[in-house]
PyMOL Python script that loads the backbone (N, CA, C, O; Angstrom):
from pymol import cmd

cmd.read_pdbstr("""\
ATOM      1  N   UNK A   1       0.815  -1.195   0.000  1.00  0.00           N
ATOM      2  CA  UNK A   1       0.000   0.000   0.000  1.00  0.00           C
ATOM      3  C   UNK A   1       0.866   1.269   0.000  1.00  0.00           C
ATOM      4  O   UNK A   1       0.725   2.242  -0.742  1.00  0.00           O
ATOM      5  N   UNK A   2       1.903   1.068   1.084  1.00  0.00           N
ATOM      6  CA  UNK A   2       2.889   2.344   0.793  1.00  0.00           C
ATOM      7  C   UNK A   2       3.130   2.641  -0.469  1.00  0.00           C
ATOM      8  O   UNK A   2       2.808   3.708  -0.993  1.00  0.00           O
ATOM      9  N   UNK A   3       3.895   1.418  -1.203  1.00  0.00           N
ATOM     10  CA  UNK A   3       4.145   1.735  -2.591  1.00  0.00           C
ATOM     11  C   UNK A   3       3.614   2.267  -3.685  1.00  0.00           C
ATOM     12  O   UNK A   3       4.135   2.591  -4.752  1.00  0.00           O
ATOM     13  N   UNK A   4       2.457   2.325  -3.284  1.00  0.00           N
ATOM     14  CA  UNK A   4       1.578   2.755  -4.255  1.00  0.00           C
ATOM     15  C   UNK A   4       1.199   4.397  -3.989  1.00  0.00           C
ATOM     16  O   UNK A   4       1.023   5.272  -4.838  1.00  0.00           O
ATOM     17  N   UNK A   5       1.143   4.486  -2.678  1.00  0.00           N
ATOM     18  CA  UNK A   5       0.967   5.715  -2.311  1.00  0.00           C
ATOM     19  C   UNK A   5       2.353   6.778  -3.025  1.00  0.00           C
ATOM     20  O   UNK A   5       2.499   7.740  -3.779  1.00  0.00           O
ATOM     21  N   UNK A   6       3.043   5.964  -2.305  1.00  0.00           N
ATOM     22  CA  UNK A   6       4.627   6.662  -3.175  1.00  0.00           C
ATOM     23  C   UNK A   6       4.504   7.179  -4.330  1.00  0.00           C
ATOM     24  O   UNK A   6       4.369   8.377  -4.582  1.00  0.00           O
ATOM     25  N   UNK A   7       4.568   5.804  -5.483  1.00  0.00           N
ATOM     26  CA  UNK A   7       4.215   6.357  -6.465  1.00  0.00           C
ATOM     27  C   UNK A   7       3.314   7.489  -7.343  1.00  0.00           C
ATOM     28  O   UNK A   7       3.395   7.937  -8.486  1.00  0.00           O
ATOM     29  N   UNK A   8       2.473   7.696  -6.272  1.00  0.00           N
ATOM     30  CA  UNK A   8       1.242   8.462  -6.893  1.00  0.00           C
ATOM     31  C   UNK A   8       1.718   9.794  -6.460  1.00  0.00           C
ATOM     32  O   UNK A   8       1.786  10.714  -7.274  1.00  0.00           O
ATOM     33  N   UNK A   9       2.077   9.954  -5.131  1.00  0.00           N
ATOM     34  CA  UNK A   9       2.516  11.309  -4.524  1.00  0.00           C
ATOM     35  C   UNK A   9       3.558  11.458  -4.593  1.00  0.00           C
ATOM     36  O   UNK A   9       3.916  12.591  -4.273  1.00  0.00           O
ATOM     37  N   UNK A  10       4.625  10.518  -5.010  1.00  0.00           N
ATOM     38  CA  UNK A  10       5.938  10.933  -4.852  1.00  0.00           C
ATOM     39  C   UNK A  10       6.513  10.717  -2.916  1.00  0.00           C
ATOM     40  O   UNK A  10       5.958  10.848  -1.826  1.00  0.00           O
ATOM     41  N   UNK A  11       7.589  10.419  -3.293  1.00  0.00           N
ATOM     42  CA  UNK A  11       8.122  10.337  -1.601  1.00  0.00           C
ATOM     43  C   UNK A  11       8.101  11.958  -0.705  1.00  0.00           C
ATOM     44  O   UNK A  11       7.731  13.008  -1.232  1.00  0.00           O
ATOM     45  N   UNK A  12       8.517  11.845   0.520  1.00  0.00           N
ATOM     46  CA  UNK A  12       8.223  13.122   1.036  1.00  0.00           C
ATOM     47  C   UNK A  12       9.402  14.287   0.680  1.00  0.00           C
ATOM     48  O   UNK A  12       9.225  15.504   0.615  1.00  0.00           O
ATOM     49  N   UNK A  13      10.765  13.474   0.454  1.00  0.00           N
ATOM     50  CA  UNK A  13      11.867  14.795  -0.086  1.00  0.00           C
ATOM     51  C   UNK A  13      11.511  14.910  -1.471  1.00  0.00           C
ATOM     52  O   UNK A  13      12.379  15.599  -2.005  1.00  0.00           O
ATOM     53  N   UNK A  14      10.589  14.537  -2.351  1.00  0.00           N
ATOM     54  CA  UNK A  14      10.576  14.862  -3.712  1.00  0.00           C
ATOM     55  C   UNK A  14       9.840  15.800  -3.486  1.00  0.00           C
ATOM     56  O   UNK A  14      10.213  16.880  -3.945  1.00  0.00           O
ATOM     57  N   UNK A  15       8.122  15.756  -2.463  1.00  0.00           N
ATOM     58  CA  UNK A  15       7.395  16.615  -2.569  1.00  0.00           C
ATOM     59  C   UNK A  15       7.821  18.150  -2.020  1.00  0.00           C
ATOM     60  O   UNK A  15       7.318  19.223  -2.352  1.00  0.00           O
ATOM     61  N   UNK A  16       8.794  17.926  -1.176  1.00  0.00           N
ATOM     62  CA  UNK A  16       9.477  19.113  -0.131  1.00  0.00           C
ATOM     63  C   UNK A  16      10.384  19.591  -1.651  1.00  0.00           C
ATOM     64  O   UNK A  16      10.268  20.703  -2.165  1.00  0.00           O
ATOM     65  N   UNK A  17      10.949  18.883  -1.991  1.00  0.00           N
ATOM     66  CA  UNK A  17      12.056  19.052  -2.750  1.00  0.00           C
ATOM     67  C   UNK A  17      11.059  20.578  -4.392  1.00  0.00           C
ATOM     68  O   UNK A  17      11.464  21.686  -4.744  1.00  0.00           O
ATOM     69  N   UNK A  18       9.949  19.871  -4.802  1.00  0.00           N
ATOM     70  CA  UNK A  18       9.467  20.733  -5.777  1.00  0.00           C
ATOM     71  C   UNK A  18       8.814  21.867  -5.072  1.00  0.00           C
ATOM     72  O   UNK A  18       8.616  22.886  -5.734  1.00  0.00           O
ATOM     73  N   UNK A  19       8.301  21.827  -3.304  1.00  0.00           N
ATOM     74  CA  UNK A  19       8.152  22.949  -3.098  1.00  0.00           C
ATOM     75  C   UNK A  19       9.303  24.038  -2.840  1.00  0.00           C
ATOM     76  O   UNK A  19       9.035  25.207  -2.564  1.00  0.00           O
ATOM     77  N   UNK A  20      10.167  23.709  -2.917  1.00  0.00           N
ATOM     78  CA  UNK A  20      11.344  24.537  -2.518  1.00  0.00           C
ATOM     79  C   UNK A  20      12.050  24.873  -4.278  1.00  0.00           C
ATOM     80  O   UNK A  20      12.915  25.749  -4.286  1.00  0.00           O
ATOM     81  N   UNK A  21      11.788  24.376  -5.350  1.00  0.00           N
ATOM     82  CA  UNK A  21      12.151  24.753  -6.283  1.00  0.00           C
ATOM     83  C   UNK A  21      11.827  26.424  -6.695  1.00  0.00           C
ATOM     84  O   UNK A  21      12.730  27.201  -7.005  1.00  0.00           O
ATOM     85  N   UNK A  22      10.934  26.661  -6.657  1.00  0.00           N
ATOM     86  CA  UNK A  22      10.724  28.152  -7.007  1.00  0.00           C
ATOM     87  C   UNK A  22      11.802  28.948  -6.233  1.00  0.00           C
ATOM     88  O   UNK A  22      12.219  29.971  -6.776  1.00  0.00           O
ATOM     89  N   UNK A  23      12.233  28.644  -5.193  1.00  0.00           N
ATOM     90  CA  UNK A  23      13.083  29.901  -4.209  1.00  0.00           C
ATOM     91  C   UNK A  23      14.362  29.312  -4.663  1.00  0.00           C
ATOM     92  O   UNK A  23      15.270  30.127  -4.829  1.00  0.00           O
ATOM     93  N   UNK A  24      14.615  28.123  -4.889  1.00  0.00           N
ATOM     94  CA  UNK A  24      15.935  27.702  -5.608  1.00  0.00           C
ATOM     95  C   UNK A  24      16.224  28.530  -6.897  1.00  0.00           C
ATOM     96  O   UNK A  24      17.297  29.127  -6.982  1.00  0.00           O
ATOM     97  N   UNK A  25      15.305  28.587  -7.904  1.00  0.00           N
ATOM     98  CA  UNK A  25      15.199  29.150  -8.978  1.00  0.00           C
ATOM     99  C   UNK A  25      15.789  30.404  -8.780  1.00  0.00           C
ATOM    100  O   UNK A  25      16.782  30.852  -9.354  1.00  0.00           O
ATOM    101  N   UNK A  26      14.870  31.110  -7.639  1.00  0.00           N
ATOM    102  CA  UNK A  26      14.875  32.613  -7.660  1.00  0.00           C
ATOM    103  C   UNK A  26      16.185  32.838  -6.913  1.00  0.00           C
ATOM    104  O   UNK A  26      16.596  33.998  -6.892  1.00  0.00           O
ATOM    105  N   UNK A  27      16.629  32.253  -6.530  1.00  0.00           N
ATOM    106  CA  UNK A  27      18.278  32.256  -5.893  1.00  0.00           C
ATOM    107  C   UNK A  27      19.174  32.041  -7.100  1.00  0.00           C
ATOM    108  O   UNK A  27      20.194  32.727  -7.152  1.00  0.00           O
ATOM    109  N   UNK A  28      18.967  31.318  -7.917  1.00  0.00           N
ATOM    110  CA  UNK A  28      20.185  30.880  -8.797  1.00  0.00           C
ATOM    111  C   UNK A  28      19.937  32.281  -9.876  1.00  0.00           C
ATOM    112  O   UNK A  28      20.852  32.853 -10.468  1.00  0.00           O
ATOM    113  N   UNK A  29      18.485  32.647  -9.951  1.00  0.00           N
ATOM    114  CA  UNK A  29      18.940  34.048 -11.354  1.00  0.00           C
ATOM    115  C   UNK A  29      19.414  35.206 -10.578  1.00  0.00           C
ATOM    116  O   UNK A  29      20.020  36.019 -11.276  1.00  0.00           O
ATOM    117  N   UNK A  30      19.272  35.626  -8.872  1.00  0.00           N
ATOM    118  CA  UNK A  30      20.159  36.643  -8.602  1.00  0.00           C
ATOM    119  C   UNK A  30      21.775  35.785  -8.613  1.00  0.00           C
ATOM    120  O   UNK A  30      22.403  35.918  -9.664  1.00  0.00           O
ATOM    121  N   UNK A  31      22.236  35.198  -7.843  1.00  0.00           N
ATOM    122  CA  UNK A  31      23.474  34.775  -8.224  1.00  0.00           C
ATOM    123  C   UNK A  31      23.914  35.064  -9.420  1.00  0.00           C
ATOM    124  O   UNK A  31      24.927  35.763  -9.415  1.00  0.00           O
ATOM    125  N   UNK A  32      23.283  34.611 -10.983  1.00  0.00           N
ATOM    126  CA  UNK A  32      23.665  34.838 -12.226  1.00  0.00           C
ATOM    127  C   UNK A  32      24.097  36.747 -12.202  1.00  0.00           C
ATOM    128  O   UNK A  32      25.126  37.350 -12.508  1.00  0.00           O
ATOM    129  N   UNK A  33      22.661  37.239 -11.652  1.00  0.00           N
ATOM    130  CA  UNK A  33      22.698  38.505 -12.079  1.00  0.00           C
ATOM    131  C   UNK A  33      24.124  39.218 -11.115  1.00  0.00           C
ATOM    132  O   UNK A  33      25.002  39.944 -11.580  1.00  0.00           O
ATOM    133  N   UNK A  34      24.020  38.840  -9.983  1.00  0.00           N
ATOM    134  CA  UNK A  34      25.104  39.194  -9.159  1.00  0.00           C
ATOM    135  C   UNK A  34      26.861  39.222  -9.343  1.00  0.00           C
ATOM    136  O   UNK A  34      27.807  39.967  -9.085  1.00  0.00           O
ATOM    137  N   UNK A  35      26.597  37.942  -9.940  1.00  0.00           N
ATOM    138  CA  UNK A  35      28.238  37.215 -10.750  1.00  0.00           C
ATOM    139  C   UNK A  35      28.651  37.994 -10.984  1.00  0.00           C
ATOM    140  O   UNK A  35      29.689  38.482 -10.538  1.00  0.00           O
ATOM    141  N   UNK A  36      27.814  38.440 -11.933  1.00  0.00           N
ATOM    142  CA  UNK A  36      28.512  39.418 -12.972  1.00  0.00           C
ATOM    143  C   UNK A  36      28.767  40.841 -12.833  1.00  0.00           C
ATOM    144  O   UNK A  36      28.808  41.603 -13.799  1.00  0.00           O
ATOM    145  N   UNK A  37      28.938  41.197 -11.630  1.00  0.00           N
ATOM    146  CA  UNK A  37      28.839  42.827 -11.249  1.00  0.00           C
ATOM    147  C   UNK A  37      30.364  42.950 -10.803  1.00  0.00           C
ATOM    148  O   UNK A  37      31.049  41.988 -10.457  1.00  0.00           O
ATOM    149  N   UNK A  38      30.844  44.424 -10.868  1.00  0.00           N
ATOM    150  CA  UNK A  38      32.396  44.696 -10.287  1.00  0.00           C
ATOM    151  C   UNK A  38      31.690  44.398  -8.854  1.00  0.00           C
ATOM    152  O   UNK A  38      30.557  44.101  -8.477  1.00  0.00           O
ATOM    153  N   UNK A  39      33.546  44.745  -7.972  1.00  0.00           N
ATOM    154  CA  UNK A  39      33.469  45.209  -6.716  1.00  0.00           C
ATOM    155  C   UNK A  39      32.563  46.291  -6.609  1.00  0.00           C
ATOM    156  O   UNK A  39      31.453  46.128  -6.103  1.00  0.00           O
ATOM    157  N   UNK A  40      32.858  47.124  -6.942  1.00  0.00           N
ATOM    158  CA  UNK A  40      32.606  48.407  -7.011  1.00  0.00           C
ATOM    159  C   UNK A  40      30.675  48.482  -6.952  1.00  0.00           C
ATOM    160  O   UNK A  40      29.952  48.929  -6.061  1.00  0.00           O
ATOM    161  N   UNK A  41      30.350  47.917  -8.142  1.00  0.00           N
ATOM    162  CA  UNK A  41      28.670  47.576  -7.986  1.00  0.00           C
ATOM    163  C   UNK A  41      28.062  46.867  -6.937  1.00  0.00           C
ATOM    164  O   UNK A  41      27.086  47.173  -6.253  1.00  0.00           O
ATOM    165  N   UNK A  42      28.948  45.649  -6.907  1.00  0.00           N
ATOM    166  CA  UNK A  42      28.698  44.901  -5.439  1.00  0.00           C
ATOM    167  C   UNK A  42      28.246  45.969  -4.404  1.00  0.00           C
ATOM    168  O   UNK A  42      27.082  46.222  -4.092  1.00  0.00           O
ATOM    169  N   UNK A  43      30.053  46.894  -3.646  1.00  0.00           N
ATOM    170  CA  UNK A  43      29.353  47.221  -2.696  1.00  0.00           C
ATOM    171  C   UNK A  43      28.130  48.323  -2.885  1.00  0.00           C
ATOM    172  O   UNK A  43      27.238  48.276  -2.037  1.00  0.00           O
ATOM    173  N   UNK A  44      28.031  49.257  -3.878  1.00  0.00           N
ATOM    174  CA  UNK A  44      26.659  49.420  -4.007  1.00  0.00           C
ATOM    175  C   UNK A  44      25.725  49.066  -3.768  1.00  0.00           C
ATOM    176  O   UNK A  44      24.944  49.864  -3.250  1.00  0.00           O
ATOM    177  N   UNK A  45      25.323  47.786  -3.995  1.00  0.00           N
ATOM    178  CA  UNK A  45      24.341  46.843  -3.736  1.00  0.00           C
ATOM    179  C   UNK A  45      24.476  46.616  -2.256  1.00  0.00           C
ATOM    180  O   UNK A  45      23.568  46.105  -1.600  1.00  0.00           O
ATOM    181  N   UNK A  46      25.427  46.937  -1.826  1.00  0.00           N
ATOM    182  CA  UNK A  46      25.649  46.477   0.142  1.00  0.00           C
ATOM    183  C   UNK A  46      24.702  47.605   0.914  1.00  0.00           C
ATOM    184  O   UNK A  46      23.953  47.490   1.885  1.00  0.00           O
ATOM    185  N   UNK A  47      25.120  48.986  -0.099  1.00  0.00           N
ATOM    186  CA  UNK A  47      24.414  49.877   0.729  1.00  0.00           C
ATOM    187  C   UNK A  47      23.111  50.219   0.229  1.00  0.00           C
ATOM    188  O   UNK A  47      22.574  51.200   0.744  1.00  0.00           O
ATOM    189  N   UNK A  48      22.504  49.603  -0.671  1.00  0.00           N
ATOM    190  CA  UNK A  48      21.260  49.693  -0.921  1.00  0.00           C
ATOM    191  C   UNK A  48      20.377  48.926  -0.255  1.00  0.00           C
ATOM    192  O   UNK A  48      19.315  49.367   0.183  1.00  0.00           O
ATOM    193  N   UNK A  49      20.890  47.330  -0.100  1.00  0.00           N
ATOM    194  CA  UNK A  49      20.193  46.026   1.196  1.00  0.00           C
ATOM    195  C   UNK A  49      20.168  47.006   2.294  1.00  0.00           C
ATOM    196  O   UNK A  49      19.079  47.141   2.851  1.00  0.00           O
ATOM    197  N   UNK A  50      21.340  47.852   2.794  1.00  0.00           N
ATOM    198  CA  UNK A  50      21.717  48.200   3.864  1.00  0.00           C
ATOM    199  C   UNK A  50      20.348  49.216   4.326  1.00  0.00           C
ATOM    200  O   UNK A  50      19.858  49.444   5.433  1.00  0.00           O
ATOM    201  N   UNK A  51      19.919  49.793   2.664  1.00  0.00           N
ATOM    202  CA  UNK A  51      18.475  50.709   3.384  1.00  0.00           C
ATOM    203  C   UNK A  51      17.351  50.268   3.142  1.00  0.00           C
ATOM    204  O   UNK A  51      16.365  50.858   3.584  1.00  0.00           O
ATOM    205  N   UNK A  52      17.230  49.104   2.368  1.00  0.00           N
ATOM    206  CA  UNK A  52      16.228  48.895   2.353  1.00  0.00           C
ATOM    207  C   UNK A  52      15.404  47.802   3.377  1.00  0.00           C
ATOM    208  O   UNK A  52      14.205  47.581   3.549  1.00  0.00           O
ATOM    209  N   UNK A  53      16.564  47.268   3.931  1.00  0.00           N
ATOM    210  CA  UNK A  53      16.407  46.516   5.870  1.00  0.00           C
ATOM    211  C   UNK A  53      16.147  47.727   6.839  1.00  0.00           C
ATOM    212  O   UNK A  53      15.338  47.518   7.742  1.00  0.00           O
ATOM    213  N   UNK A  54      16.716  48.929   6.764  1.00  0.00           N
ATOM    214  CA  UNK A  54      16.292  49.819   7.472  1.00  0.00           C
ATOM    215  C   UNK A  54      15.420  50.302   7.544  1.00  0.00           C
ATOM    216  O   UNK A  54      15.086  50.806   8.617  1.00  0.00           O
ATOM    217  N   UNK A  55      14.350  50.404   6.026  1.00  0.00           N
ATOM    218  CA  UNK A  55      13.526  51.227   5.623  1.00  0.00           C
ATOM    219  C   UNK A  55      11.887  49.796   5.952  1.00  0.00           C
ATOM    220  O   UNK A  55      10.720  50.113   6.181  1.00  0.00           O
ATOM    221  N   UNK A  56      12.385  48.516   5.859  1.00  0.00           N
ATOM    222  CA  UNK A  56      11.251  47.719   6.305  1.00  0.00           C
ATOM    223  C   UNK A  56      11.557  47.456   7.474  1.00  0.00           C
ATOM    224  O   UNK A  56      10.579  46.930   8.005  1.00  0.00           O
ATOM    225  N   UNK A  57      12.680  47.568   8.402  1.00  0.00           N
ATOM    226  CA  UNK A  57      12.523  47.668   9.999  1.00  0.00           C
ATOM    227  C   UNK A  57      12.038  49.057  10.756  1.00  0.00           C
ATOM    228  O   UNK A  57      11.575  48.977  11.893  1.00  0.00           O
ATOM    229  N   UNK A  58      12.144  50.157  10.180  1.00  0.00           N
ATOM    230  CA  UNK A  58      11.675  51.592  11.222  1.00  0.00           C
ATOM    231  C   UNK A  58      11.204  51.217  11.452  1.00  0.00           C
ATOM    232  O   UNK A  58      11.665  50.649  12.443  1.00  0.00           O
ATOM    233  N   UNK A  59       9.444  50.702  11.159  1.00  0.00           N
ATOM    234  CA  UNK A  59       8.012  50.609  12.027  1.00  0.00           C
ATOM    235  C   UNK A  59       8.686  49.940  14.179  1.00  0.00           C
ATOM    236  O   UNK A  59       8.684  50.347  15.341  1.00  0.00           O
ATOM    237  N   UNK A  60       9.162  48.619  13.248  1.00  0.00           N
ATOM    238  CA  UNK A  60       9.661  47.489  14.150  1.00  0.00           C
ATOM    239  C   UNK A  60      10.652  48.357  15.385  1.00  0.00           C
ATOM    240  O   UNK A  60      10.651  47.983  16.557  1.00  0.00           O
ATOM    241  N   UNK A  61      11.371  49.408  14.959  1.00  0.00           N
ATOM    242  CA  UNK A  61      12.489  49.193  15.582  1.00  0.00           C
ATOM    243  C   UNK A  61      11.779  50.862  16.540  1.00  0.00           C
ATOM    244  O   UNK A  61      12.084  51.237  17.673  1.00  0.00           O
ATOM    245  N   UNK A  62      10.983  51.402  15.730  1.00  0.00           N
ATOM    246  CA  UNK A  62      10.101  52.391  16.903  1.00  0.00           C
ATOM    247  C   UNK A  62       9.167  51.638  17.506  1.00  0.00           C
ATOM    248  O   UNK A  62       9.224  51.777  18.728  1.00  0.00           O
ATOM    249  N   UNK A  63       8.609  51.144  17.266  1.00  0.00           N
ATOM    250  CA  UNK A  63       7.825  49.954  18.580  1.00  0.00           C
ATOM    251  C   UNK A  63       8.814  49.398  19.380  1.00  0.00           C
ATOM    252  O   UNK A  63       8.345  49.182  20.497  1.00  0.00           O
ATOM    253  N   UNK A  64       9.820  49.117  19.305  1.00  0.00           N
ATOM    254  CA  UNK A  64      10.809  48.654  20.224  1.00  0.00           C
ATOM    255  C   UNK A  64      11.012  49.932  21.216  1.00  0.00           C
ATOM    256  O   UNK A  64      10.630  50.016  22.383  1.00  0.00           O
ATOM    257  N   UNK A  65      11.499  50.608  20.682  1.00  0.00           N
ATOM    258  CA  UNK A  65      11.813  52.163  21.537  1.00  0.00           C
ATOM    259  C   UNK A  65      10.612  52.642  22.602  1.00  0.00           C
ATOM    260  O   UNK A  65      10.794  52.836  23.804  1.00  0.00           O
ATOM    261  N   UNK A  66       8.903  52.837  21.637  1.00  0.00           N
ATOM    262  CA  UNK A  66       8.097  53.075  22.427  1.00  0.00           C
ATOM    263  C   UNK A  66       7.806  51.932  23.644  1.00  0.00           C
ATOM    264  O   UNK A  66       7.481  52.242  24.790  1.00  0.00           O
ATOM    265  N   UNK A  67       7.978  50.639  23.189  1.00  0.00           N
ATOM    266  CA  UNK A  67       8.062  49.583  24.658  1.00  0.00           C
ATOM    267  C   UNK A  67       8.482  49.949  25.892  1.00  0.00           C
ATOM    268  O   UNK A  67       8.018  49.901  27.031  1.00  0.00           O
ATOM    269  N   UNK A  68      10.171  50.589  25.017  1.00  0.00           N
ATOM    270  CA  UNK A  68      11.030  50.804  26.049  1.00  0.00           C
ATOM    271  C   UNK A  68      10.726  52.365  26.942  1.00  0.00           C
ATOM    272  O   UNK A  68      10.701  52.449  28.170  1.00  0.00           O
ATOM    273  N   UNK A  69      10.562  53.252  26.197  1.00  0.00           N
ATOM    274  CA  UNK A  69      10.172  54.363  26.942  1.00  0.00           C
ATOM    275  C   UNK A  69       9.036  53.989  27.891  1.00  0.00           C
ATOM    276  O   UNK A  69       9.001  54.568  28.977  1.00  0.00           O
ATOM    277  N   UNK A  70       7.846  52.828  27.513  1.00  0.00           N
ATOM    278  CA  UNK A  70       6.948  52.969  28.608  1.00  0.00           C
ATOM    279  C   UNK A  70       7.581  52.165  29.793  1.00  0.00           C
ATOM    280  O   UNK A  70       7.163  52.622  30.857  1.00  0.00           O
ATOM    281  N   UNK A  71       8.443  51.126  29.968  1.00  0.00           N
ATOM    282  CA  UNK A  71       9.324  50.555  30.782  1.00  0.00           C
ATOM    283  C   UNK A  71      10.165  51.013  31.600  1.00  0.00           C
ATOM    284  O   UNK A  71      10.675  50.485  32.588  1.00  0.00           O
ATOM    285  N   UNK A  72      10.378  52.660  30.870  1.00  0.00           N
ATOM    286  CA  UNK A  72      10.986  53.425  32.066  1.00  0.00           C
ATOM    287  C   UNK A  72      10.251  53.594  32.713  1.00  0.00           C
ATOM    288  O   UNK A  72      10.648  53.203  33.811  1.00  0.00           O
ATOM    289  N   UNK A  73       9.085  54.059  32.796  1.00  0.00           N
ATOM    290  CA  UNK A  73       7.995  55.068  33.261  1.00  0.00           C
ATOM    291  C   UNK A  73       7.915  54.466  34.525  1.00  0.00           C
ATOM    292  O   UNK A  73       7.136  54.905  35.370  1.00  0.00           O
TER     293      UNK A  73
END
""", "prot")
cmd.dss("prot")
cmd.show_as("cartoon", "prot")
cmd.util.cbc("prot")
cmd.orient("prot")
């Protein structure tokens, strides 16, 4: 009965395995696109991650602060 089940669904690292293909994918065309950049563009690209983690943490990182100001109180 297993076997059959197998066959029909595939084992469980095949099924894990095709859900994880899309983010594999999307990893291997930045790598491509990345390869190919100078130093120089690279670190560009360092300080652009660098704001755009900053720019989706503010909310996060002033709720942290307002926590803390009421913790003094």
């Amino acid at each position: 009965m297993k076997a059959v089940v197998k066959r029909i669904l595939g084992s469980r690292h095949i099924r894990e395995a095709k859900k994880l293909q899309p983010l594999v994918d999307e990893i291997n065309e930045w790598f491509e696109e990345y390869q190919s950049l100078s130093e120089e563009q690279l670190k560009g690209k360092t300080a652009e991650f660098r704001a755009h983690i900053a720019e989706a943490t503010a909310e996060i990182k002033d709720e942290i602060e307002e926590l803390r100001e009421e913790k003094r109180r």
